[in-house]
C-alpha positions as CSV (number, residue, x, y, z in Angstrom):
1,X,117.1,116.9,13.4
2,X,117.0,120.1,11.1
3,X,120.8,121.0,11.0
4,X,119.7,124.9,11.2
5,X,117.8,123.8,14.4
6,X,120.6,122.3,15.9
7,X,122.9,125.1,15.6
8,X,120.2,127.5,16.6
9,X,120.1,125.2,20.2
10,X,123.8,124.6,20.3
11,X,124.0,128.7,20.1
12,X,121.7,129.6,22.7
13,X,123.5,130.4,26.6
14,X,123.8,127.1,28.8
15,X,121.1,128.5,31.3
16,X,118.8,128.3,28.5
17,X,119.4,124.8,27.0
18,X,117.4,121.6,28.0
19,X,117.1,118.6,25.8
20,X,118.1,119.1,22.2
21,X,115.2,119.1,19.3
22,X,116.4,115.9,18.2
23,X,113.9,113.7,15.6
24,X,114.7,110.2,15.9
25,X,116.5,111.3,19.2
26,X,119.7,112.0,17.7
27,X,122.0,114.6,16.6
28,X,123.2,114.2,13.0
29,X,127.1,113.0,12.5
30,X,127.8,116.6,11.2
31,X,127.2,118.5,14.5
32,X,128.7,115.4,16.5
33,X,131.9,116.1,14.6
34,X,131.8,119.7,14.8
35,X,130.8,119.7,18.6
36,X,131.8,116.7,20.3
37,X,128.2,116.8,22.4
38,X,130.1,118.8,24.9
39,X,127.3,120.4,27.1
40,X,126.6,117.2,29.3
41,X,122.7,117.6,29.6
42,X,122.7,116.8,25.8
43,X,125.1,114.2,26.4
44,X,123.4,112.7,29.1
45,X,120.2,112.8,26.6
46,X,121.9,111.2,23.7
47,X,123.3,108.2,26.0
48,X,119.6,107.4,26.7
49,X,119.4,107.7,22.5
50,X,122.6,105.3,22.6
51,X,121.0,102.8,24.5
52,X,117.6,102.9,22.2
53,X,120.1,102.4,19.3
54,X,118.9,105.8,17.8
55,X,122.5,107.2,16.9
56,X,124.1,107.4,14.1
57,X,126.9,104.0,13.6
58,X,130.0,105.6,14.6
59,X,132.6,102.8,15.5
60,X,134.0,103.0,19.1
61,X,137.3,103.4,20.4
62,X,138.1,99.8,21.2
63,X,136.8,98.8,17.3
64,X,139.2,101.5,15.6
65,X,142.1,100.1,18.0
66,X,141.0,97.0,16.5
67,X,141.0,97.9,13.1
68,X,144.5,99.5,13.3
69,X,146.1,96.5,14.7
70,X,144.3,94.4,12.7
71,X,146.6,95.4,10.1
72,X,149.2,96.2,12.1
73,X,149.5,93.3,14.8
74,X,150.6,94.3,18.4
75,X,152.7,91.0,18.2
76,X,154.9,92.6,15.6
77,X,156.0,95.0,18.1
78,X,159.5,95.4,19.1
79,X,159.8,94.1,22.9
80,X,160.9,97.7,24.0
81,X,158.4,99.6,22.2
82,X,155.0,101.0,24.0
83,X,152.2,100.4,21.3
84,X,148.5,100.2,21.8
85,X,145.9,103.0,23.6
86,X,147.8,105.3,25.6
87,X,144.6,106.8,26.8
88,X,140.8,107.7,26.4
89,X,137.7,105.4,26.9
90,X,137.4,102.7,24.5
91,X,133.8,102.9,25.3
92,X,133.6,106.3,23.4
93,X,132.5,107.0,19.8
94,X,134.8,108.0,17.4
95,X,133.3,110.0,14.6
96,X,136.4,111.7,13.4
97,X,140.4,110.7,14.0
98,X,143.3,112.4,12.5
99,X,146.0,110.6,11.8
100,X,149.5,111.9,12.2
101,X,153.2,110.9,12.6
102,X,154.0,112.6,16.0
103,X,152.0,113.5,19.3
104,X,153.9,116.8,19.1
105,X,151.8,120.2,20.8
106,X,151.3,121.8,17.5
107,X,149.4,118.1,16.6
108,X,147.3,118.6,19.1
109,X,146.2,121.8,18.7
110,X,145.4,120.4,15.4
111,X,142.8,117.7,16.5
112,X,141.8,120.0,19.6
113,X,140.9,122.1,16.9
114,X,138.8,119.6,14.4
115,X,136.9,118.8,16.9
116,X,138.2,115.0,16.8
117,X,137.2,112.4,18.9
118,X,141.0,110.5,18.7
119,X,144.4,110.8,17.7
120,X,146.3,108.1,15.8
121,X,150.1,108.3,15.5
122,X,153.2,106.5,14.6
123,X,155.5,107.5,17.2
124,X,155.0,106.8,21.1
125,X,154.2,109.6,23.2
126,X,155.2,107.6,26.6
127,X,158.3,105.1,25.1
128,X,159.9,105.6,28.3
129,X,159.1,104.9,31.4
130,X,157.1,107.5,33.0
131,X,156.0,107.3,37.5
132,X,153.4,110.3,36.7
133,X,151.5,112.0,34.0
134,X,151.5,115.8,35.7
135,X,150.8,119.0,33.9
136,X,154.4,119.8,34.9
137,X,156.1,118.8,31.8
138,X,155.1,118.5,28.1
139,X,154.2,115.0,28.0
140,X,152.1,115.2,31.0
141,X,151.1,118.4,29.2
142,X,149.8,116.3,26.1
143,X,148.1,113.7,28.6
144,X,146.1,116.1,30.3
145,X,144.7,118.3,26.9
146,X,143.7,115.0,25.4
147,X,141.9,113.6,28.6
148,X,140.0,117.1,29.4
149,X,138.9,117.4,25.3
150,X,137.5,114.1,25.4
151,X,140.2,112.6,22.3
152,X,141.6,109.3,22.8
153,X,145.1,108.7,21.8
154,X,146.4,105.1,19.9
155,X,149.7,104.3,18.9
156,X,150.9,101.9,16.1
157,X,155.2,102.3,16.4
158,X,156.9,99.4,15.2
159,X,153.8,96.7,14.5
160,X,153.3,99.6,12.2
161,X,157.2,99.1,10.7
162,X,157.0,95.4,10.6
163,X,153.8,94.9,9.3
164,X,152.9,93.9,5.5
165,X,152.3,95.9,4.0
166,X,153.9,98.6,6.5
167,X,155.4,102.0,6.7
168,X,158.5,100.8,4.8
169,X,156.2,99.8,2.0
170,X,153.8,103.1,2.0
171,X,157.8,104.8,1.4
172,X,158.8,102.4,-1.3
173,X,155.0,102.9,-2.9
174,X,155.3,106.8,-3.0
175,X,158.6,106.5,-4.9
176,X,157.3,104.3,-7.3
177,X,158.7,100.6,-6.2
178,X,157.7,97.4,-7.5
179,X,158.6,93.7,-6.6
180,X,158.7,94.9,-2.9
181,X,160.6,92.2,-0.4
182,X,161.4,93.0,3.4
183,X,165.4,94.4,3.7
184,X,165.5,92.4,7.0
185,X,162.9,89.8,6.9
186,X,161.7,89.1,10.6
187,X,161.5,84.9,9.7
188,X,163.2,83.5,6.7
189,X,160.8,83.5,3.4
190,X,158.3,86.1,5.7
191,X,156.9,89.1,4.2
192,X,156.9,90.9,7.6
193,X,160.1,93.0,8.9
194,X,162.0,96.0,8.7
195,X,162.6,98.0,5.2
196,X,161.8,97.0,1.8
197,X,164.0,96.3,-1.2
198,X,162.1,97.0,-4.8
199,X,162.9,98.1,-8.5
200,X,162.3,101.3,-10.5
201,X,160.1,101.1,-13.5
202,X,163.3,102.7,-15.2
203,X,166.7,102.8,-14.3
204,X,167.1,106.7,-13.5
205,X,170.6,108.2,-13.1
206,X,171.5,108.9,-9.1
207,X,170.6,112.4,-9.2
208,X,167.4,112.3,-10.9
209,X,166.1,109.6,-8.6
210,X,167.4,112.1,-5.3
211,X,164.9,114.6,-7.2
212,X,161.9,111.8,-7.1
213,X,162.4,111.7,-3.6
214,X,162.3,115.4,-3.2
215,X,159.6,115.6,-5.0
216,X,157.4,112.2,-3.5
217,X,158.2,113.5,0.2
218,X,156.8,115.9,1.9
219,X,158.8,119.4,2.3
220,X,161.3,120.0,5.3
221,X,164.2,122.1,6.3
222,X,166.7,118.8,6.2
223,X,165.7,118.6,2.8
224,X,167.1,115.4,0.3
225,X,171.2,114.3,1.0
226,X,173.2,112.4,-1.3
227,X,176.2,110.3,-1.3
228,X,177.8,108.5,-4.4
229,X,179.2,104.8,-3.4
230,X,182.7,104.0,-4.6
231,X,181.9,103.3,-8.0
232,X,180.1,106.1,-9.2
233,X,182.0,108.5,-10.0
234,X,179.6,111.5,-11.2
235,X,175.7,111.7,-9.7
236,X,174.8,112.7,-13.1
237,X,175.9,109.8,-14.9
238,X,175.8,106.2,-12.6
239,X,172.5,105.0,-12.7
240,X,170.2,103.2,-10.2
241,X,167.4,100.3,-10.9
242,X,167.3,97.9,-7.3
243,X,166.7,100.5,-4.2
244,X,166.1,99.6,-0.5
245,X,163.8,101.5,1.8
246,X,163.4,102.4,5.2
247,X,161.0,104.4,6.8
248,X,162.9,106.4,10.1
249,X,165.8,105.5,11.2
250,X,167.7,103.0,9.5
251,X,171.5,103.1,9.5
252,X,171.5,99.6,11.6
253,X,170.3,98.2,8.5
254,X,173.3,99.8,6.1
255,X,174.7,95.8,6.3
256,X,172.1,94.5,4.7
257,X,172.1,96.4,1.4
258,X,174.9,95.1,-0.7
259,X,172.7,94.0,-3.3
260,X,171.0,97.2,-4.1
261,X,172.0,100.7,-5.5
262,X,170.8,102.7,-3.5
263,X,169.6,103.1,-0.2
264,X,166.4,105.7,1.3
265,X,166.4,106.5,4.9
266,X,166.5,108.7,7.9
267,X,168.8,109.7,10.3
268,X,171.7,108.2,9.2
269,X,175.2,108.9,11.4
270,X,178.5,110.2,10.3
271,X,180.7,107.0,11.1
272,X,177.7,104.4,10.1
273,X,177.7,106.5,6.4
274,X,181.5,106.9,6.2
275,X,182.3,103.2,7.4
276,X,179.4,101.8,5.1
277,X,180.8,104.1,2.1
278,X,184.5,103.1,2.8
279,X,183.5,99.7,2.3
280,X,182.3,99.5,-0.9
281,X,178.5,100.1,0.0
282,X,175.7,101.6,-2.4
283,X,174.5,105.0,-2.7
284,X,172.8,106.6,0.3
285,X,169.7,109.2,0.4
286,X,168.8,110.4,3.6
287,X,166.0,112.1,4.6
288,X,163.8,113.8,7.1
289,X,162.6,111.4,9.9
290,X,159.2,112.8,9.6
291,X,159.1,112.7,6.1
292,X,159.9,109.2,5.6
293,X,157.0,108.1,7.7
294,X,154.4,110.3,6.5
295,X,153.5,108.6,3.7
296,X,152.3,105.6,6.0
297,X,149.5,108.0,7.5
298,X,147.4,107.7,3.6
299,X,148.1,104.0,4.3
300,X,146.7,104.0,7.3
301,X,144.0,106.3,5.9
302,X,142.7,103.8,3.3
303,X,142.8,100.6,5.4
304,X,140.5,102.8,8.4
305,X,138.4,103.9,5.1
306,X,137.8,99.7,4.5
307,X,137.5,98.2,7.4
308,X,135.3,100.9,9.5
309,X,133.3,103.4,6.3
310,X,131.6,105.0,9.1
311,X,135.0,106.4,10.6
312,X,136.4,110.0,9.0
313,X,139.5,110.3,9.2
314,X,142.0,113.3,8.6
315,X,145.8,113.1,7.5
316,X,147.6,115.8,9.8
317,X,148.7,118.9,7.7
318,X,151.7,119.6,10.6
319,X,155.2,119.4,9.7
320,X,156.8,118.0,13.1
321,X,160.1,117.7,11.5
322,X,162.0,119.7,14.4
323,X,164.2,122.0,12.1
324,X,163.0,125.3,10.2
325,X,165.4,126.2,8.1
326,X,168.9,125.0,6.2
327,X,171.9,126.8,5.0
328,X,174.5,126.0,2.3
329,X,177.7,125.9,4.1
330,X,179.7,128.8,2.5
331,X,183.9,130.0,3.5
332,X,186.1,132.6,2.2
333,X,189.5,133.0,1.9
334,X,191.7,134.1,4.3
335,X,194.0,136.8,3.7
């Protein structure tokens, strides 16, 4: 069909619509993407196109949700995580995703507003327990603005962090890691598990290689945060070659990293950093939660670009990191 046709039909009042001017019987991928097929007398049209086998080869839901755990197996998953479709029809075409870290409102606005037919993300929307899915709180919120706009919603949590390669090794990649083994291997000799442990191309001293990771994640409020272990003295001057990874939180796995440098994650605690510094224990860059994952969703990107060409996909441009802004500490004296 004529593009210019189509838009002139799509523009026209609902009164005055019957069955789109389609050749062949189908609408091209462009205006699926753009519209969604949302006025049901085309839709009910097309589905009669669908079954003559006259529309364009957009994957399903059920084959992406295949394709993302083909990489990223279900049986990785932790035995208290919630992985897998959390809702939509995997009957449905998919013609566009967008791929993002967090279900958060301001995402979905975003794929609300691309027109999408499905949201993939890292973290779980519904990790808890839930007896109802109500517009009367955010998550129930989220449930019922992906249902009514027709966008399915897939998770891939921590299959995602065990996998190989994984979200520890998208982390490790963007900083430039080689040599890449699991920090806590989930079998002994595996490939698959939590964190990775690689080398620089170059030994860089402790406070250039904070500045590589500034400058490899993306921007936030939280920013880069440093601490020297015990036997570097000046940030300028010790150096750093072996560095463990992990994308999110990671200070359970501060144990595990005597035989690196330095370590890259999120979220680490107060008394897990003192205790682990006390010790003896390497270097420690912590970063933004958000921005230690994000680099999995161009991971993610390429592997959907493989296995299913016919699939576009998006990489979220929202920051969900929750803070907005950070201040230098500052005190005066006291008269």
């Amino acid at each position: 069909m004529d593009y210019v046709i189509a838009e002139q039909w799509w523009a026209q009042p609902d009164s005055n619509r019957r069955h789109p001017p389609c050749k062949g019987g189908a609408l091209p991928t462009e205006l699926w993407a753009r519209r969604q097929a949302t006025d049901w007398s085309c839709r009910l049209h097309l589905m009669g196109q669908e079954r003559a086998g006259n529309l364009p080869n957009m994957p399903t839901v059920a084959q992406v949700q295949a394709a993302v755990q083909g990489r990223y197996p279900v049986e990785l998953a932790a035995d208290w995580d919630a992985v897998g479709l959390v809702c939509g029809d995997p009957r449905a075409q998919v013609n566009l995703a967008l791929l993002a870290v967090d279900p958060d409102p301001k995402v979905i606005d975003e794929v609300i507003a691309l027109g999408a037919q499905m949201l993939i993300v890292h973290h779980p929307l519904l990790l808890r327990p839930v007896h109802g899915v109500a517009a009367t709180d955010e998550k129930g919120r989220t449930i019922h603005r992906l249902i009514t706009s027709g966008i399915a919603l897939l998770t891939a949590h921590t299959n995602a962090d065990h996998a190989d390669p994984g979200v520890s090794d998208a982390l490790a990649e963007a900083l430039g890691l080689t040599e890449l083994r699991p920090l806590d291997p989930l079998a002994p000799g595996s490939h698959e598990g939590t964190g990775r442990v690689g080398v620089l191309p170059e030994a860089l001293t402790l406070t250039e290689f904070a500045s590589l990771v500034a400058e490899r994640l993306p921007d936030t409020a939280h920013g880069v945060r440093v601490a020297r272990g015990v036997d570097c003295a000046d940030l300028s001057v010790c150096t750093v070659r072996t560095v463990a990874v992990c994308g999110g939180a990671g200070d359970s796995l501060l144990g595990l990293t005597g035989d690196v440098d330095v370590y890259v994650t999120a979220d680490l605690r107060h008394h897990r950093a003192g205790e682990h510094l006390a010790e003896g224990g390497c270097a420690l860059v912590d970063v933004a939660h958000w921005a230690s994952e994000w680099p999995w969703l161009t991971q993610l990107q390429a592997f959907l670009a493989t296995d299913l060409p016919d699939l576009r996909t998006v990489v979220s441009t929202v920051r969900t990191d929750p803070w907005d802004a950070w201040l230098p500490s500052s005190s005066e004296e006291q008269s």
